[in-house]
Structure formats: C-alpha cells, structure tokens
N, C-alpha and C positions, 0 to 999 in steps of 0.2 A: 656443284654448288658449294658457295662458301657461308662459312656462317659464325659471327663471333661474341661474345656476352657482350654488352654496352656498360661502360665504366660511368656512364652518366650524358657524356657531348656524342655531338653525331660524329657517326663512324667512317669510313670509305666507305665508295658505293659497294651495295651487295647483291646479290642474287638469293631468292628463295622460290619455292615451289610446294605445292601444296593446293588442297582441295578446299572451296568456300564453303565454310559451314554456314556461318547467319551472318545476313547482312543489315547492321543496325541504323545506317543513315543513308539516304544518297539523294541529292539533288539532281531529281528528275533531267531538270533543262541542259545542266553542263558534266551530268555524270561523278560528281565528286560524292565520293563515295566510306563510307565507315565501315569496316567490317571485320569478322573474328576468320583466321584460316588455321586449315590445321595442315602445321611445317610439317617438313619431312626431317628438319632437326629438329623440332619441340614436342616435346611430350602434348604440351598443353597449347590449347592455339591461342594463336597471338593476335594483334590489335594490325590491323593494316590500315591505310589511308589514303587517299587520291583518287584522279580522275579515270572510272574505271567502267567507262560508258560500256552497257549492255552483259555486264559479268551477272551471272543468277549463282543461286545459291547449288553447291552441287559440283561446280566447275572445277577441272583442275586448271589451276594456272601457273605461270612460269614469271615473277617479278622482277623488277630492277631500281634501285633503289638504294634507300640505307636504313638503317635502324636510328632513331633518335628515344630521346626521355623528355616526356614529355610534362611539365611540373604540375598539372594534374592528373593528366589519366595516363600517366607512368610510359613504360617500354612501347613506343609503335613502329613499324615499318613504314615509309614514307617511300609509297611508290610514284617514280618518274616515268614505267610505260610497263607495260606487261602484254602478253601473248594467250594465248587459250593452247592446252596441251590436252592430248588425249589420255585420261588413265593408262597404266599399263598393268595395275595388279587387280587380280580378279571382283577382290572387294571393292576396293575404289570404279571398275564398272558398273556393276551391280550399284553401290551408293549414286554413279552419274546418271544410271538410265533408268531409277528407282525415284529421282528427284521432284519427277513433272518437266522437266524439259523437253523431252521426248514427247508429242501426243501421241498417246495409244500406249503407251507402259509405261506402268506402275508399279509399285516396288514387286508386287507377287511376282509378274508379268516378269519383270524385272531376275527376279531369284532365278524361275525359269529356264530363260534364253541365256544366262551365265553359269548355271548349269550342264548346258548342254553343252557352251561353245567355248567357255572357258576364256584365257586371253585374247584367245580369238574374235571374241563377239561384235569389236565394233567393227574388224573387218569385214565379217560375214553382213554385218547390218551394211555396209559401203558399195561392198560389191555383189555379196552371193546373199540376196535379200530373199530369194527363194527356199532357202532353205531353212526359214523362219517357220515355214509351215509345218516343220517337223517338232517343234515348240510343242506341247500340250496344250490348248487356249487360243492357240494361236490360228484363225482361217484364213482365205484367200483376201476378203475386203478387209480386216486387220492389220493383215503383211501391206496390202498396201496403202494402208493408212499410217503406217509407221517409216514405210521408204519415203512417201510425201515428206511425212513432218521428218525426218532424217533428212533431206534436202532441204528443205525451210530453215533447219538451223545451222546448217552448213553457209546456207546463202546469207543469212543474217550476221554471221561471224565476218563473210568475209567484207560484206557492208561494214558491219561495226569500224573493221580495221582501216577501211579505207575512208572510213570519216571522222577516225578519232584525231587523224591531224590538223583536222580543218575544227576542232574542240564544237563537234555537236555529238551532246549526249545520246543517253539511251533511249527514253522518251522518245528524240525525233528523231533517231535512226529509226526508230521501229515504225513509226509513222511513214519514214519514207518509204522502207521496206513492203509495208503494206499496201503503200500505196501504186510501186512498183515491182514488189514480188523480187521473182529471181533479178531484173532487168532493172535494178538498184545503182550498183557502181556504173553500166553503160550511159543509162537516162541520165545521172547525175553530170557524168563526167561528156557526155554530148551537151547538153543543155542545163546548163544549173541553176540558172533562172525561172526555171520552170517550178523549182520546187516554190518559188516565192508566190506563182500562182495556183499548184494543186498540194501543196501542203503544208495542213496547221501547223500554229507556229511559229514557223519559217518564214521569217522578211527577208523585203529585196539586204539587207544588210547582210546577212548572214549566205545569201547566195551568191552575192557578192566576192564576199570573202572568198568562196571556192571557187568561182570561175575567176579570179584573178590569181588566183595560184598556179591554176589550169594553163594559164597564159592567153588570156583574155584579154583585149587592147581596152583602155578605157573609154576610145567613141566605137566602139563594136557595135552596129546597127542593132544585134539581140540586146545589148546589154539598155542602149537608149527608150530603148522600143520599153523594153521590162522596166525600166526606174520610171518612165512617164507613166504604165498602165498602173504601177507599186503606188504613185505618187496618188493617184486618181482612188484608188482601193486603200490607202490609209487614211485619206480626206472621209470615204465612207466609212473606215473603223472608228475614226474618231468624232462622228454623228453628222457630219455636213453629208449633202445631198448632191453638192456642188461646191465649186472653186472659182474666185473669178479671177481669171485668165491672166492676168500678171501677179496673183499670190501664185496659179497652180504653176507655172512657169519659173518662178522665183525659186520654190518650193525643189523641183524637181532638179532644177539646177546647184542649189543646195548637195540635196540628195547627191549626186551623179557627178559634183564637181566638173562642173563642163559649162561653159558658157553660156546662157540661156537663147542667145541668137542662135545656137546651133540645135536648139531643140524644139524652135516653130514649125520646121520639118517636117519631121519626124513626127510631129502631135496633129497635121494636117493628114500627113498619111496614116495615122492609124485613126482618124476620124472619119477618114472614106471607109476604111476596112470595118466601121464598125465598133473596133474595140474601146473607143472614147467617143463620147460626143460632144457636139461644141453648139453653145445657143447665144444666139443675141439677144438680147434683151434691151428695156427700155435703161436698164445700169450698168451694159457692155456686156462683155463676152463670156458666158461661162465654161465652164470644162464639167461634164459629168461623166463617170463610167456610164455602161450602156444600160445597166438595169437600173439606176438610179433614178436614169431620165425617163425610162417607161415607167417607173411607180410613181414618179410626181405627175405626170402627164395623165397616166391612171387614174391618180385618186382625183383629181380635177375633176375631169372629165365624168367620171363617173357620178360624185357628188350633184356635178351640175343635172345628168340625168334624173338621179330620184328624186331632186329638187323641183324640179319639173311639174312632177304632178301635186295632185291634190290631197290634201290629209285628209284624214278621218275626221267623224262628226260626233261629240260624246254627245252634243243635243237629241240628237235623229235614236229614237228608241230602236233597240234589238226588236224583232219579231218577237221577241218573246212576251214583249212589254217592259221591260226593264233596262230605265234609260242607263248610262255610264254615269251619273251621280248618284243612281240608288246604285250603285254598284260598288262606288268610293264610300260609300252610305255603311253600307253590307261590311265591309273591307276593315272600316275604322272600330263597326260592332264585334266583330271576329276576333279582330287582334288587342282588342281592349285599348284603342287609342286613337289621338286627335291629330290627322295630319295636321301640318302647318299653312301658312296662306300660301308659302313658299313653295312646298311639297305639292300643293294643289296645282300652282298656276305650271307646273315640271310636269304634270300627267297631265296639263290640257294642250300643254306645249308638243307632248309627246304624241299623240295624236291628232291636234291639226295641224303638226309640220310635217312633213316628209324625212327631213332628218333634225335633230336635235343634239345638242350637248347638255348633260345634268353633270354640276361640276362640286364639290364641296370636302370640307377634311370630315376627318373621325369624328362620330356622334351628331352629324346634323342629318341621321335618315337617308341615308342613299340605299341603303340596303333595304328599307320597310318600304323604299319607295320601288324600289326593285320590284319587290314583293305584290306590292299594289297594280303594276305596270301588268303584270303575270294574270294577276286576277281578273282583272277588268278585260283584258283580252279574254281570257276562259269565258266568262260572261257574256261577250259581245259576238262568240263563235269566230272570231280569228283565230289564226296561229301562232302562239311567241315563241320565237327559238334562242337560245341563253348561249352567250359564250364569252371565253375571256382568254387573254393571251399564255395564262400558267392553270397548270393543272389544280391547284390549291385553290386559286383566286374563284375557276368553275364550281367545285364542288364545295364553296362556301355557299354561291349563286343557288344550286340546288338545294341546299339545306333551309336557304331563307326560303325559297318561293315553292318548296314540295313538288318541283320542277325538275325534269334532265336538264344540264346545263353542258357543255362540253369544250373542249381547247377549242379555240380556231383551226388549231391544224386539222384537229380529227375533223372537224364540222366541214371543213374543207374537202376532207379525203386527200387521196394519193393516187396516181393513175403512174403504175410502173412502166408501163409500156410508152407511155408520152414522158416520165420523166416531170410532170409536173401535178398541179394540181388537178385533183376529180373535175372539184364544180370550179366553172370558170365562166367568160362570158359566152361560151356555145351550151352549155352544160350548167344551168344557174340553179342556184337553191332553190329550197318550195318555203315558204314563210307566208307571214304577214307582216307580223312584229320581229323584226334584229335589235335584242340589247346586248350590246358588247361593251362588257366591262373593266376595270381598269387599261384604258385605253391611253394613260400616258405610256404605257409601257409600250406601244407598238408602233414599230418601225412603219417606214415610208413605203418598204417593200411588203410585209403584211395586211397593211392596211389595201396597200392595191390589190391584192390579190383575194381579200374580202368584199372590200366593193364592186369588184369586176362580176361577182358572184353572185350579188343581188341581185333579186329578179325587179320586171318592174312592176309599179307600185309599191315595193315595199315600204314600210312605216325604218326609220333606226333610230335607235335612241343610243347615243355616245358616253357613258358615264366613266370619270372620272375623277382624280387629284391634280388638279394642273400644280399645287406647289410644290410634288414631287417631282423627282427624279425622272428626266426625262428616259426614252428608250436607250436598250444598249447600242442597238443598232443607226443606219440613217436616219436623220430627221428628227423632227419635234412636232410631231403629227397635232397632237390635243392642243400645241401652244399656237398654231399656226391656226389650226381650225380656228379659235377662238378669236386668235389676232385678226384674222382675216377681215371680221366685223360679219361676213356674209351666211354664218350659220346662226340661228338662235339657242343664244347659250344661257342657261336658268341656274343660277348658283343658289345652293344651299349653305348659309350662315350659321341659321340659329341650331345651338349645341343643345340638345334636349336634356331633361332634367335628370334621367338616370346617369346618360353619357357622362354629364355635367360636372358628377359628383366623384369621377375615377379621376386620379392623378395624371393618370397614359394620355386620355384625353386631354384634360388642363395642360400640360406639359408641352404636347404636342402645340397648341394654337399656340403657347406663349412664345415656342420656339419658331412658329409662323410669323410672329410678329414681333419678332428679334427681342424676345427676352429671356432670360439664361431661364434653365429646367427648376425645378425646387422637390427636393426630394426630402419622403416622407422620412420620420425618425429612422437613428441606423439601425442596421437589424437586431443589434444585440439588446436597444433598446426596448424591443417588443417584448412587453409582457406575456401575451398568447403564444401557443404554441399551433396553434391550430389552424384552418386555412384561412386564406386571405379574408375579408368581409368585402360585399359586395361593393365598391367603387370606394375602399378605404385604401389607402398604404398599401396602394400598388404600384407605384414606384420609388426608388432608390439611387441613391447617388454612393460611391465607394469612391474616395476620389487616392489617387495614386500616381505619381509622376514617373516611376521608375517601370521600364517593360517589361522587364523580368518578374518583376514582382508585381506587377499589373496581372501579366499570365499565371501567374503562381497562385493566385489569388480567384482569378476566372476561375482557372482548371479546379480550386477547393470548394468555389462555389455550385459550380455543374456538377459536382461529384458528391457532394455531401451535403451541404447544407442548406440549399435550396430546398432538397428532398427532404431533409428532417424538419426543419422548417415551416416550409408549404406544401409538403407532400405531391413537390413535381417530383415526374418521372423523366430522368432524365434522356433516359433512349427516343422516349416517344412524343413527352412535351416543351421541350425547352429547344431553345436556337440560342448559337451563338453569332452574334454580325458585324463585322470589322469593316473599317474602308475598303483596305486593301489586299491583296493577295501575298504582298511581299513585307519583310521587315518580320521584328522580334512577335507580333502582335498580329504579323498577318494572316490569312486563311491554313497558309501553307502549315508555319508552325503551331498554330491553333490544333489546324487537326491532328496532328502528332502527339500532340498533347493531352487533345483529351479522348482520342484512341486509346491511347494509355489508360488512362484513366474509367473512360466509361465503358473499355471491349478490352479490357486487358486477358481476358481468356479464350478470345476468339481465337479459333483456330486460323492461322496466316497461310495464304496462299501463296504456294512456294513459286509459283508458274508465270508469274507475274511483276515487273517492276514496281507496281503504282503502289507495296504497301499493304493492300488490302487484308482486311480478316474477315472472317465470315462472322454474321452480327455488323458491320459497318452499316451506319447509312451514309450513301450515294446520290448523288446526282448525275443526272445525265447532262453533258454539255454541247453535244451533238443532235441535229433533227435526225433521226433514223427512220424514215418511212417501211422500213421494211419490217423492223421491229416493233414499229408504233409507239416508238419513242421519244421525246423532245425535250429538245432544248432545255434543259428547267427543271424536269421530272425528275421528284425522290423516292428512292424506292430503299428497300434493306438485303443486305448480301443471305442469303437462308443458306444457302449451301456450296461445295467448292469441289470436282472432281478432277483429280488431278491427272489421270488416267487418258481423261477427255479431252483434260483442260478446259471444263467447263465451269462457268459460276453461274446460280442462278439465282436473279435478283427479283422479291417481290415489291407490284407496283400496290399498291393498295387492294390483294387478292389475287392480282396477273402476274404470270411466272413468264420473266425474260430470261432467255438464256443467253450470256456470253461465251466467246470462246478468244481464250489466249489476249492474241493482240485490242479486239475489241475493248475489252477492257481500258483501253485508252480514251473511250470516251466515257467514262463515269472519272468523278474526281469525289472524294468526301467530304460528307456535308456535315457535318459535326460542327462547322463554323463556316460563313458563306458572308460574301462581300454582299455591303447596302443593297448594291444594284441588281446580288442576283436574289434578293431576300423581295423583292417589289412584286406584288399582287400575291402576297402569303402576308397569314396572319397566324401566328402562335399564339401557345397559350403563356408561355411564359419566354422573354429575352432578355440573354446578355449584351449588354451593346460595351465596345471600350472604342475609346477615343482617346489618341493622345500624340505629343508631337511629332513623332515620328509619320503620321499622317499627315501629314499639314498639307500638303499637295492638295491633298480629295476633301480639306475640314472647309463646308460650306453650308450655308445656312440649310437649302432643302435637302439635303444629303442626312444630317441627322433630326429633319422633319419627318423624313422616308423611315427612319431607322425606327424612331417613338415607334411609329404609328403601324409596327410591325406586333406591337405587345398587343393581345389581347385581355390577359388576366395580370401580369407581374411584367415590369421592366426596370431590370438592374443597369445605371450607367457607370460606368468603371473608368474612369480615366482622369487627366490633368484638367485643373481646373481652366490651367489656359487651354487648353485644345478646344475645349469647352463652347468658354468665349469666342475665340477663335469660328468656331463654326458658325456660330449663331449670327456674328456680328456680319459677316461675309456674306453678302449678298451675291454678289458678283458670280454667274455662270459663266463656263466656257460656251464663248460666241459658236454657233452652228450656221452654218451657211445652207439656206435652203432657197426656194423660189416659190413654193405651194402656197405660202399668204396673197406671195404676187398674182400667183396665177388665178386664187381664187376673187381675188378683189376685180377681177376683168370679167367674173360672170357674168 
C-alpha cells in the first residue's frame, strides 16, 4: 500500500486498508456512504467516502481511490471500488467477530474462540467448524448456528460484489439476499426480472438495467412479458385499479421502448395465463392486474349482497321494553350532550340501511357518534364490532366507545397454511353491527377482503373523511362508494361548539375550503408559560423559506422548546409530517435529525444498516402475519442483542422480536409522510411545507396533515408552498371502474 500527506488538491489514485470503525452517513438505496476507518498508515482514522454498498462497521477493507481536501470537512479519501479482506492479526479478528456481524458471537464469545485459535480462527471457522466445540460456551446447536450465519455472510459478500456494478445498494442487496438466500447471484443472473416482481423496491427499471448487461435482447419474450405485468403493477402503485387499453399499451411501450403493435401479443397471452386481465366495458377495453380485478368485482358484488336485505327497526322495542330513541335518549343524558338533527338522521340511517356512509371533517361528531352507534346496539342486544384500517385510528375507536375496536387485518385473522385470510367468504365473521372507520384510507384490495367476510345480514356503517387523502394503495374506495349515488351517504357539517373554538379545527375547514391557515400569535409572544388552554393557541405558523433552516428550526423545536413551552414530550407526544420521503425536509433527513436530537444516547445497533438506536421509534412498513405486524404499526426499539442479532421492539406492551435482516421492514418514525400519518391523531404536530415539495403541495394533502393535531400544530414552512397547497385543488386522476359497476346494481 501506498500512502502520501495531501498538499491541499487531489492526489493520484491510491490504495489504503484498514478496519471500519463508525459509519456516520449512507444512503440506504444507492449505498453512498460516510464513514471513519482506521488506516494502517494513520494513527488516527480518517474520513472515507463513496459508494460502499453493504460495508458494516467491523470490516476490514482494501480501497482504491485518492485522497482529496475537502473545504469543509478537511482531508477524505474518495473511494472509486473496494474489496472486503479478511483480518490477519489476532486483534483485528477478535474486533471482526466481536462486531455483531457474525450471529451467535459476541465480543466474550468473540475473545474466546481468538484465544484458542489464534490467527487461525477464521480458518477454523471456514473449514474445521467442529472444533469450535472445544471453545468454553461454545455447544453443538451454537457451533452450528455460527457455521449457518458464517455462510450467510460469505454468501452476502459475494452478492454484494456482484451487484455493486449494476450500483444497487445495501438495502436491496440484502432484500434480495433474503429474499433468495444462498441462490442470490444464480436467480438474479437467470432471471432478473423477477426481482421487479418478488422484490421491494426494485422496478422493472432497475431489473432492467441488469438483464441488459447480462445480454438480454430488448424484445426478449421475459423481458416483454415482465414491462407489461411492471406496467400493469405501477398503474396499481400509483392508486388506479385499472388502465384503458391504449393508455396501458402506450404506457408499456414507453416503458419497454418497443413498438406498442408488438406488445398486443404478448398482453393477450398473458391475459389467457391469467397474469393480466382485460374487461370490456360500456368505455372500451381495460387492462387490470389479476387481483385488482377480483377486488373491484368483490367489493361490488358483495355490497350488492348486504344491500339486499332488510335493516333494522329503531321503532320496534327491544324485549326489554326500551325503544332505540330512549336509548339515543339515555346516550345524550350519559354523555352530557345534544346530538344534532344531522347526527340523528346517521343512527337511523345506520340501522335501517344495510350498509351506509357517515362522512364529515374534524369536530362535527363522528366519533360521539361512533360512540352512540356502540351503545344503542349494547342496548338492543346486537353485536358491534369496531375496526379501522391503522392500529392508532382502532384504539382511539376503543377509547371513545369503552369498546374492543381492532385492525382489519387482525379482525380478519391469518390462515398460514392457505396463505390468506382467516375469515373470508367460506369462513365469515360473527356480528351484527360492522363500523369501519377511517375508510378513506382503504384500498380496493382491503376493502374486498372485508366484505367478502361479512356475514349476511349484517348492519355496516362506513365512516369517514372523503376530503382526505385518498388510500395508499389501489382505488378511491370512500370516493367511489359515494360517487356512485347507490349507497346512503349522511354527511356531518356542523362544527360543535367546543370543536369550534380550537384553531386545528378552524384551520382545518378553512383549508377545506381553500383559505390559507391563520395562525395564533408567535410563540415568543405568549405570555404563559404554562399549557396550552383549552381550544386557544393551538396553532402556529413559523414561516421560513430556506430548508436548512426550516430543519434547523424543526429539529429546536422537537427538542426543546415545544417541551419548555407546552410541556410536550417529545419521544412520546409529538409527530413530525412532511410530504415527502426525499429532499432537505424529507422523512429520510428528518429522521437523522432528530435521532440526533431526541436518542442521541441510544445505544446503536451495530448489526444492522438501517441506523437504528435502541430507544428509536419505528414503524413497521410491511404486513407480517407471522409477527402480527402491519403495515403502519409504531412501536419503540427496547432492546438490541448483538450476540443474536436480535432487536426487540415494543408495540404498545407486545414484544416483537427482529432478527438481523428483518429489520428491513421497520423504517423511523420520528418524522412520517402525510399519507403514512392518516387514521392517527397526536397530541401535538409539526407539519413543514415548502417548495421543494411542490409535486405533492395540494389542497387535501395538508387538509389531511391539520387534522392529524389533536392538542398543538406548528406549520413551518414558505408561505408560497403555503398558498400553493391550498389553492390546488386538482388530484391525481385514478382510474377505477367500481362507481361504474356499482351504478348497474
């Protein structure tokens, strides 16, 4: 190795080696990475740089590159490719198999087996793994829990290497890895369109790219077959249900750069196989993937069924003697209040229809009516069963109505052995009453697999925000129902008097009905020091055009003076909610930020890319039916064994355990896009808004965002982004057919 001081300008290229101590930056997606190594010429270790997909901390590595100065953060190396080496002196093993990359040893463990075998040891570990058992600590299901995970990172490395040319990071090597185990670089380099169908992440674009490296012909029957199913599967990422037939075609040919006469084909024969479908219609021909078209077909169909029969009678007295208006009677004496005429005619609706919609923003009683809905069945000896598509959204539903309320999914179950849902239509629920709440939020494919569950007769009542943000997934389920004209749908308007008098509320309708936010005096202005007052100056405007100082300004306020303030806590009551994911302001750098900030002494998991510290709160972005985990669900890191490679994350009382790669499906929640903040309600939000979002700044997008505050919301941003949102009505078009289908009932 060569190695020479820097006079200031970059040097010829050079070679360095050396072990990673900490790694202070790396972007997950493309591997670019920051971090401290200690050379084998430097005393002190030095600053490295680049794209260094799947390096952990611990590693020795072998660089190539140059040294540059950098004019602010001085002397770095500026790596062009590097290599993974194996230590060769006894400490620097001991420090690699002491790291957490190894599962099953740990630094003791670690001292141990370098003890005994000296230079030797990673040999012995490679080939004469039996003789681990002569270790102290060390038994027979040990030893071979450390040969396993000794082949798991061998096989990982040599994946890394062979996708770092094709520039896919660490992230989704290891996804792939997971996803294929040892059988990584074979599945890849056989089929590498495949990863565009079994893993996150990963678009036909990016599969792409490797199968034409590979020498992949550009009308290669896999590769057409893969950009039409890609094409058909991004139209459902990005909320259509459906395509018609010269967009999906258009579209695909875009995509594929290939003619679109040569890909009618090809879109017939995999519409015989199944894996697309194609519908005529009264407005030509659509294109759906295949589950798309059984959930719109589903929710139809099904709807049409409970519709069917007959409601309930609140005239006709309970046995008991006690009609359903001494009940609403009871209900108003209990809770010290007056429903409205509006709220009345939503519980008679709710009972003599078979299914309904109850539709309304913040403070006009959805939830008191919730409540009421809950009672009056207790009353009438029916059964109501409470659910909502976010874990948060449920256990608000229980708090109002001293009711179990649960996810859909759990309410659903899981049936491992079928691979799908418990209750379905062989296997249907026990009810009387279904209220399913915040239901803009639920996909086309959800929603069917609710109704298919219903028993019949059942009562549903559909409550939601239609001015929100629609679902992340397929469809516009609540806009469609409504649109359709064929469901009765009962809107709540009037803002009640307590609601009335909070800023969150006010703010929220003004910005329903396109008028900028108005925010109370600035903070410095408050005289009190004390907590908020009920429905006073509880909202705030910060306004600020610059990112940097946007965030600068977030991150002081989550950290300090919210809490001196209003005596929030920041770990446990405040959110932060940005558009986006990406950019100065987005999720990514938020949470960085105020990691720092609010866990700056968590102990950091070494075992792991994602960052993590013990104390983080997480989200889960994955449904895990095995774990009982979904989509959505925030839980906090308690603990981190590196031994195991375990972390285990509480969900509100319930201990999940991760191991290693898992961990890829939690992301930190310290700051979370509008869309994934929808059916939760804090006590206190930061919201920033500002140009650099301009893509996603639209009217119900920071309607959605208000109406996330319960007690305090700070908006922090440009006053044009502002504007901007408010004035933007305009959503992006979704292509669906379920209004159509329901207007033919």
């Amino acid at each position: 190795m060569t190695h020479s001081p820097l006079s200031g300008e970059a040097e010829l290229s050079d070679t360095i080696s050396g072990y990673l101590e900490t790694i202070t930056f790396r972007n997950e997606e493309n591997g670019y990475t920051i971090a401290r190594l200690h050379s084998e010429a430097d005393s002190a270790p030095v600053t490295i740089v680049g794209h260094l997909s799947g390096v952990n901390e611990g590693e020795t590595l072998r660089l190539c590159g140059e040294w540059k100065q950098h004019p602010r953060f001085g002397r770095q190396f500026q790596v062009d490719s590097f290599e993974f080496v194996n230590p060769d002196t006894e400490q620097g093993i001991e420090r690699y198999l002491g790291s957490g990359l190894i599962k099953g040893i740990g630094p003791v463990i670690a001292e141990r087996i370098v003890a005994a075998f000296g230079r030797e040891t990673l040999e012995v570990i490679e080939n004469r793994t039996e003789l681990l058992k002569t270790v102290p600590g060390l038994g027979k299901k040990k030893v071979a829990r450390i040969k396993e995970a000794w082949g798991e990172q061998r096989e990982i490395r040599r994946l890394m290497i062979f996708l770092q040319g094709h520039g896919i990071g660490g992230a989704l090597a290891a996804r792939i890895f997971r996803r294929y185990r040892d059988r990584g670089v074979e599945a890849v380099s056989r089929d590498p369109y495949a990863l565009a169908r079994e893993v996150r992440g990963i678009g036909f674009a990016t599969a792409d790219r490797i199968a034409r490296s590979l020498g992949f012909a550009p009308d290669n029957p896999a590769r057409l077959e893969s950009g039409l199913v890609y094409t058909g599967e991004l139209a459902a990422d990005r909320g259509h249900t459906s395509l018609p037939l010269k967009l999906f075609l258009r579209r695909a040919s875009e995509l594929l750069e290939v003619d679109a006469g040569m890909l009618e084909e090809v879109l017939n024969r995999l519409a015989d196989l199944g894996r697309l479908e194609l519908e005529n219609g009264d407005d030509g021909t659509h294109v759906y993937t295949s589950e798309c078209h059984w959930a719109e077909i589903t929710v139809a169909d099904n709807l049409k069924r409970l519709m069917e029969q007959t409601g309930l009678d609140l005239d006709n007295s309970h046995p008991s003697g006690c009609s359903g208006l001494d009940t609403i009677a009871k209900f108003e004496r209990s809770r010290r209040l007056k429903l409205s005429a509006n709220q009345r005619r939503a519980i008679d609706g709710a009972f003599g229809e078979r299914v309904c919609i109850i539709t309304g923003g913040p403070g006009t009683g959805k939830t008191t009516l919730v409540a009421a809905l809950v009672a009056l069945a207790d009353q009438l000896g029916i059964t109501a069963v409470l659910a909502a598509p976010t874990g948060r959204a449920a256990k608000r539903m229980s708090e109002a109505t001293g009711s179990a309320a649960s996810t859909i999914h759990r309410m659903l179950g899981w049936s491992f052995s079928e691979g799908s849902f418990l209750h379905n239509q062989q296997r249907r629920l026990k009810g009387d009453l279904f209220v399913i709440d915040e239901v803009s939020m639920v996909d086309i494919k959800l929603m069917a697999s609710l109704l298919e569950a219903l028993p019949d007769g059942a009562v549903l009542v559909l409550m939601g925000d239609s001015d929100q943000l629609p679902s992340i997934g397929p469809g516009r389920v609540l806009a469609d129902l409504i649109g359709s004209g064929k469901i009765p749908t009962f809107r709540l308007e009037e803002i009640f008097r307590q609601a009335g008098r909070s800023r969150i509320v006010q703010n929220a309708h003004r910005v329903r009905q396109g008028q900028m936010p108005e925010g109370a005096p600035p903070l410095e202005d408050q005289e009190s020091d004390s907590g908020l007052s009920p429905g006073e100056n509880d909202f705030f405007i910060v306004n600020q055009r610059d990112p940097l100082k946007a965030r600068e300004m977030l991150v002081k306020l989550a950290g300090e003076r919210l809490a001196a303030r209003f005596g929030i806590d920041p770990a446990s009551q405040l959110q932060v909610i940005t558009p986006m994911n990406r950019g100065e302001c987005g999720t990514r750098e938020l949470n960085r930020a105020l990691q720092a900030e609010l866990n700056p002494a968590g102990a950091k998991i070494t075992f792991t890319g994602g960052g993590f510290r013990v104390g983080d709160r997480v989200m889960q972005v994955r449904n895990d039916y095995e774990k009982d985990v979904f989509n959505g669900d925030v839980g906090r890191i308690v603990s981190a064994e590196s031994e195991s490679q375990t972390v285990l994350v509480d969900y509100d009382g319930r201990l999940v355990a991760y191991e290693g790669m898992e961990l890829d499906d939690l992301n930190m929640e310290y700051a979370v896009t509008v869309h994934k903040s929808q059916g939760s309600e804090y006590p206190a939000v930061l919201i920033i808004l500002l140009p650099e979002h301009r893509v996603m700044l639209q009217r119900n997008l920071l309607y959605t965002a208000i109406s996330r505050g319960k007690n305090l919301v700070v908006l922090i941003g440009d006053p044009s982004a502002v504007k901007r949102a408010v004035s933007n009505t305009r959503v992006q078009l979704r292509h669906t057919r379920l209004a159509a289908r329901l207007k033919k009932m």
